[in-house]
C-alpha positions as CSV (number, residue, x, y, z in Angstrom):
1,X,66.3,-24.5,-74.8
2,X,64.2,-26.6,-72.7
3,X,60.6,-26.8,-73.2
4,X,57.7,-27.1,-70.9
5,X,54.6,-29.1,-71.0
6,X,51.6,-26.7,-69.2
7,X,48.2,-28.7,-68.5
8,X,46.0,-25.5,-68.5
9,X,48.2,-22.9,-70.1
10,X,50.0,-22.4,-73.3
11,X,53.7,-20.8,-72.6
12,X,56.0,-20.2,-74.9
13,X,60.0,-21.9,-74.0
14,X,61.6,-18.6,-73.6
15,X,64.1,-17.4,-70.8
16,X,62.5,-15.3,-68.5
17,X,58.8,-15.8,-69.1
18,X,56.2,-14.9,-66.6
19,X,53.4,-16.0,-66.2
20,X,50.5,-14.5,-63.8
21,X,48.1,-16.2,-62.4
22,X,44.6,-14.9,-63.6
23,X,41.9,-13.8,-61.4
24,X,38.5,-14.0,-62.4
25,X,36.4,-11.3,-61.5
26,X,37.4,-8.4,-59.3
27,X,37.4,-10.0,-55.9
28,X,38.6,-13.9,-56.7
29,X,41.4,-15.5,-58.2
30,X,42.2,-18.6,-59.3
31,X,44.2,-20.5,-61.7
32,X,46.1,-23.7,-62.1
33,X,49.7,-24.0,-64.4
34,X,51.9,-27.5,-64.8
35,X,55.3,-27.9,-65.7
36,X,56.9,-31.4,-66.7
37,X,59.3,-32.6,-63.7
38,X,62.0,-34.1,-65.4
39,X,63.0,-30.2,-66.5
40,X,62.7,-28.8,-63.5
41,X,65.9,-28.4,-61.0
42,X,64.6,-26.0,-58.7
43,X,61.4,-24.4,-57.2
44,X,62.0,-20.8,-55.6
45,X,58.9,-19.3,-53.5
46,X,58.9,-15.7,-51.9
47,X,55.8,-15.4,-50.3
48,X,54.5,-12.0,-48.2
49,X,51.1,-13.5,-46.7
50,X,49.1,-16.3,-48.1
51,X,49.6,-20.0,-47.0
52,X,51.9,-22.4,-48.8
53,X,51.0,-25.6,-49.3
54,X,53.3,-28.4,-50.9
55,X,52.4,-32.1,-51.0
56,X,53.8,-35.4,-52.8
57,X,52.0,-36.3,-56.4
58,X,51.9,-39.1,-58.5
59,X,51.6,-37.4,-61.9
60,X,55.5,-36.7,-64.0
61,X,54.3,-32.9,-63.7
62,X,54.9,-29.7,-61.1
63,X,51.6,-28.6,-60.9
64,X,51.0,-24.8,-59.0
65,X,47.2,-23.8,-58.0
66,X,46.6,-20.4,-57.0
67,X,43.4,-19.3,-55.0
68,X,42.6,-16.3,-53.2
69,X,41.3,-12.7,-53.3
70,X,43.1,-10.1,-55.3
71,X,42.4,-6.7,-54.2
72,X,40.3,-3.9,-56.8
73,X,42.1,-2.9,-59.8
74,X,44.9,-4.4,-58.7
75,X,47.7,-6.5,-60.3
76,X,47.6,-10.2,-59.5
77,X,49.0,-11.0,-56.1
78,X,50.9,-14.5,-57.3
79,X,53.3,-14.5,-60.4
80,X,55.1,-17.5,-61.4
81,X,58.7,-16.7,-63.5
82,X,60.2,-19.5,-65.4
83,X,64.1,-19.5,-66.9
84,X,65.5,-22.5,-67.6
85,X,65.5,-25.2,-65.0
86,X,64.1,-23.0,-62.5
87,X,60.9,-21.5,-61.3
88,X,60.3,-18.6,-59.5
89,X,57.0,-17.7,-57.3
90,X,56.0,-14.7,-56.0
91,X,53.4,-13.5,-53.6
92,X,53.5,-9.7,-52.8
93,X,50.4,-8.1,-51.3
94,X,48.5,-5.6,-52.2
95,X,46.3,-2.2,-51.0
96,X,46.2,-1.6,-47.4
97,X,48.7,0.1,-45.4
98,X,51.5,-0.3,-47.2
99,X,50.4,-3.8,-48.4
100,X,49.5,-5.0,-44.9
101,X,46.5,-6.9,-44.6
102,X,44.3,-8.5,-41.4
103,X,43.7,-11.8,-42.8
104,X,44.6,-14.7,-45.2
105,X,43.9,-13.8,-48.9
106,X,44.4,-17.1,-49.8
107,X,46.9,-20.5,-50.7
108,X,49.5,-21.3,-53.3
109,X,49.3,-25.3,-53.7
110,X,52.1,-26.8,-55.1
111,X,52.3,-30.3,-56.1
112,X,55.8,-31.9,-56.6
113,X,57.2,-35.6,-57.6
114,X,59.1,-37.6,-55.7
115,X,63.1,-37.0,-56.4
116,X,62.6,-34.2,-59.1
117,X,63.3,-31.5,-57.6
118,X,66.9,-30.9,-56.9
119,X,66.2,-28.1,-54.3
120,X,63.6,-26.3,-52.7
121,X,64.2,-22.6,-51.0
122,X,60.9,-20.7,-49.4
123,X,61.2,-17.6,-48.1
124,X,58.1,-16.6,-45.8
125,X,56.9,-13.7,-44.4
126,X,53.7,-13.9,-42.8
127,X,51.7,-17.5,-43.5
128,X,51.1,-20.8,-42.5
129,X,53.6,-23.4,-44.2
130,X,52.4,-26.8,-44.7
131,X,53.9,-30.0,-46.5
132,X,53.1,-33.7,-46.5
133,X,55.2,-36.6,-48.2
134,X,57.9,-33.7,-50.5
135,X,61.0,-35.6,-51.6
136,X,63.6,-33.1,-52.8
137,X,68.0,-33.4,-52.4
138,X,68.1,-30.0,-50.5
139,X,65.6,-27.7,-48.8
140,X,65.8,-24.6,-47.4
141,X,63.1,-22.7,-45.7
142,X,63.1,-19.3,-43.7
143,X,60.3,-18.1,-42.0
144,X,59.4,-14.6,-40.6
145,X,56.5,-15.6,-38.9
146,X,53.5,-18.4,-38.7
147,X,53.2,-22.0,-38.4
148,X,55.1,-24.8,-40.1
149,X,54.2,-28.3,-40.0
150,X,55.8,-30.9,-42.0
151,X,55.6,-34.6,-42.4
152,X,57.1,-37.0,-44.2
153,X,59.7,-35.0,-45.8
154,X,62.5,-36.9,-47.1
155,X,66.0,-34.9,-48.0
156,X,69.4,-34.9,-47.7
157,X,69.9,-31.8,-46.9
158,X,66.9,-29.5,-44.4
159,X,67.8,-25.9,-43.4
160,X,65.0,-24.6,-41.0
161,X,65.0,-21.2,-39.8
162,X,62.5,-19.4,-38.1
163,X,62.3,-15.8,-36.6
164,X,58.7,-16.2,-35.1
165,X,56.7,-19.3,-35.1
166,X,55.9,-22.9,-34.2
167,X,57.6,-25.9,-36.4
168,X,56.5,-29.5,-36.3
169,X,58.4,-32.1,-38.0
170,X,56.9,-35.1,-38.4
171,X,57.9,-38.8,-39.9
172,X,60.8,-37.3,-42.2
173,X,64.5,-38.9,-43.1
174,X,67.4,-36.5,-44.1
175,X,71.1,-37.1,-43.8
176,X,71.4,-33.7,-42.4
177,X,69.3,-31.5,-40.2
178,X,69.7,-27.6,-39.2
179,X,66.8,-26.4,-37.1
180,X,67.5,-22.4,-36.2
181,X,64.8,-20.8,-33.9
182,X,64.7,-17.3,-32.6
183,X,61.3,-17.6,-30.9
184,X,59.2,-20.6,-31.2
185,X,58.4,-24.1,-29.9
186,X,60.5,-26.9,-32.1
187,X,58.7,-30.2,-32.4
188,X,60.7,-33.0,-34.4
189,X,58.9,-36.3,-33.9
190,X,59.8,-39.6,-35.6
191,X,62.4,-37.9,-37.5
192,X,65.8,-40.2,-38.6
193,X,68.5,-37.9,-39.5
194,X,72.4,-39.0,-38.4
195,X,73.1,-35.6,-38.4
196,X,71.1,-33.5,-36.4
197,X,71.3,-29.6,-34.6
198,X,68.3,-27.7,-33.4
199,X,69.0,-24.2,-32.0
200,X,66.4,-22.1,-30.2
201,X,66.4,-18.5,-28.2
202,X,63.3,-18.5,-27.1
203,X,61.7,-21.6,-27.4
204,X,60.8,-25.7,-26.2
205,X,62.6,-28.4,-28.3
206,X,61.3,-31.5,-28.2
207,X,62.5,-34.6,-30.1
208,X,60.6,-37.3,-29.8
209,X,60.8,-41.2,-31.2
210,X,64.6,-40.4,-32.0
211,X,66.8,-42.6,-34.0
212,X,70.3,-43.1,-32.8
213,X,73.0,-40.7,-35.1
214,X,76.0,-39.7,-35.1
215,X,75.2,-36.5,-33.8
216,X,72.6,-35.4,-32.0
217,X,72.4,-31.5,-30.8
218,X,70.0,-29.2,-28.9
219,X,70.7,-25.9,-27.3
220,X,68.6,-23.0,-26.4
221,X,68.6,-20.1,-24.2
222,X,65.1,-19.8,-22.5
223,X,63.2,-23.3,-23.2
224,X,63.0,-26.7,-21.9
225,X,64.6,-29.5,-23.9
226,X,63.0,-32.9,-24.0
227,X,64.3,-36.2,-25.8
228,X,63.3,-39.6,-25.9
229,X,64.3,-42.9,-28.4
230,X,62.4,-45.1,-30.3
231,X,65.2,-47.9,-29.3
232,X,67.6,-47.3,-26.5
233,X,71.2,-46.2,-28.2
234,X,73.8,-48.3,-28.2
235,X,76.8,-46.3,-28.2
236,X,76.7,-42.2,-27.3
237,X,78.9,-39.9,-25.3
238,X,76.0,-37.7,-23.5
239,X,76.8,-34.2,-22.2
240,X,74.0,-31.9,-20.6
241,X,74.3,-28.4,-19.3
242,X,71.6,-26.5,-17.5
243,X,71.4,-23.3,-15.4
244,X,68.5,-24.4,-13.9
245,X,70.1,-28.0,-11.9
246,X,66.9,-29.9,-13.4
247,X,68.8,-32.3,-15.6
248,X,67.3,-36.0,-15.7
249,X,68.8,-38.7,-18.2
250,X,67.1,-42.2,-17.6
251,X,69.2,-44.5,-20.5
252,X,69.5,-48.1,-20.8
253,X,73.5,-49.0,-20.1
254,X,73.9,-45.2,-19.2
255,X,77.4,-44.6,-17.4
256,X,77.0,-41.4,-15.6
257,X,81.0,-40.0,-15.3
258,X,80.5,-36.5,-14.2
259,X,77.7,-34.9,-12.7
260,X,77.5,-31.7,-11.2
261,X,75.1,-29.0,-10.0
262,X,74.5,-27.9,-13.7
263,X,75.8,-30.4,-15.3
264,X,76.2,-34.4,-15.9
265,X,78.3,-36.6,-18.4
266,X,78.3,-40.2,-19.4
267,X,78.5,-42.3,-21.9
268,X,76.9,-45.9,-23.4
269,X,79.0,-48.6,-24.9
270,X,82.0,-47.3,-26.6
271,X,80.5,-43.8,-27.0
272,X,81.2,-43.9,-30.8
273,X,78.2,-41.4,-31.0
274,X,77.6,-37.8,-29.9
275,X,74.4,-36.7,-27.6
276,X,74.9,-32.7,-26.5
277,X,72.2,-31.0,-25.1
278,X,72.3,-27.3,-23.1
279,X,70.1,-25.3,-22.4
280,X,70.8,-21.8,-20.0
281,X,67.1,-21.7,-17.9
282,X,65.4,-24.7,-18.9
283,X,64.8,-28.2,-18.0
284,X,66.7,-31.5,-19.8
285,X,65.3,-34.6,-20.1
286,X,66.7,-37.5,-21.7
287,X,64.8,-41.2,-21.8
């Protein structure tokens, strides 16, 4: 079985172990666990209400910080579960009504090495989601509600779903991108992905400082869309659709071939390249 190494904690290498993080004293808690990279393959996080934090580090080890406010007499609020190749964390909260609580209790950091991590999945309630410079093969995140911001996330695979709440992507590379939005503004800025879809209800999606790909898509029902490239592309077939007749596409070499109330089509160069955009009551924009 594998082993571990831990920087601040002694664990035993058996399936299953948990291991919570301690508190100290009634009100605070705090505590700091490390796990060597190489035997890690995945990184699971269930989280209820605290923020997540997850940034790049230099050091061969997974290192996971825990601190926040447990409630009185009760069990800790973060647990960390290891089997295997995996680890599991969990944030549940605690007291209240019905474990609801009117503010942050505190931040799970979780420090990560570049390419060790096979896949990352984070499953979010309620809490702000932040991470800077994370290179992992696949990840998946889904958020309830709050804020996500992410930059320089490099992946080959990123599934973004959010029910409630505001994402900004920022300086990243994937080979694939799924953005899925029920209510929220979608920001995805310097971003090089040659497959890329970002689907919003309720919601603004902006991509900025684009990189020609092989496929580019952005629909939403109630929300503006807005793109503009870094370089102008060299080969695309363009389609827009909007309810609301405001569609305005200012390309380089841009053919226009069809263009209606609601709609206009064109292409540039051999249109080798695919460029869809709809959107039922809001504005396009394409530059």
């Amino acid at each position: 079985m594998k082993k571990m190494i831990a920087a601040s904690l002694v664990l035993a290498a058996v399936g299953g172990l948990a291991i919570a993080c301690q508190g100290i004293g009634k009100q605070t808690f705090n505590h700091e666990a490390s796990f060597e990279a190489s035997l890690i393959e995945e990184i699971e996080i269930h989280n209820e209400s605290w923020d997540i934090e997850l940034t790049h580090t230099d050091s061969p080890n997974i290192t996971i910080a825990c601190a926040g406010k447990r409630q009185a007499n009760e069990s800790d609020p973060v647990t960390i579960s290891h089997d295997g190749n995996k680890i599991v964390i969990t944030q549940e909260d605690q007291g209240g009504m019905g474990g609801f609580t009117f503010s942050k209790n505190g931040t799970v950091y979780i420090s990560i090495p570049d390419h060790t991590v096979n896949a990352i999945t984070l499953n979010n309630d309620a809490g702000d989601i932040k991470m800077k410079r994370v290179a992992v093969q696949s990840l998946v995140l889904i958020n309830e509600s709050g804020s996500q911001l992410i930059e320089g996330l490099s992946a080959d695979k990123g599934e973004l779903t959010t029910n409630d709440g505001e994402l900004q992507l920022k300086d990243s590379s994937l080979n694939e991108l799924t953005v899925t939005s029920s209510s929220g503004n979608s920001y995805i800025t310097g971003v090089t992905s040659p497959v890329m879809a970002i689907r919003s209800k309720a919601g603004e999606v902006s991509i900025q400082e684009a990189a020609e790909g092989k496929l580019l898509r952005a629909e939403t029902i109630s929300g503006d869309i807005a793109v503009s490239y870094t370089k102008p592309p060299a080969s695309i077939k363009l389609t827009a659709n909007s309810s609301s007749s405001d569609i305005s596409v200012n390309l380089d070499g841009f053919k226009e071939q069809q263009r209606s109330e609601k709609a206009v089509e064109g292409t540039i160069g051999n249109a080798s390249h695919t460029l869809e955009l709809s959107s039922r009551t809001g504005t396009i924009t394409v530059k």
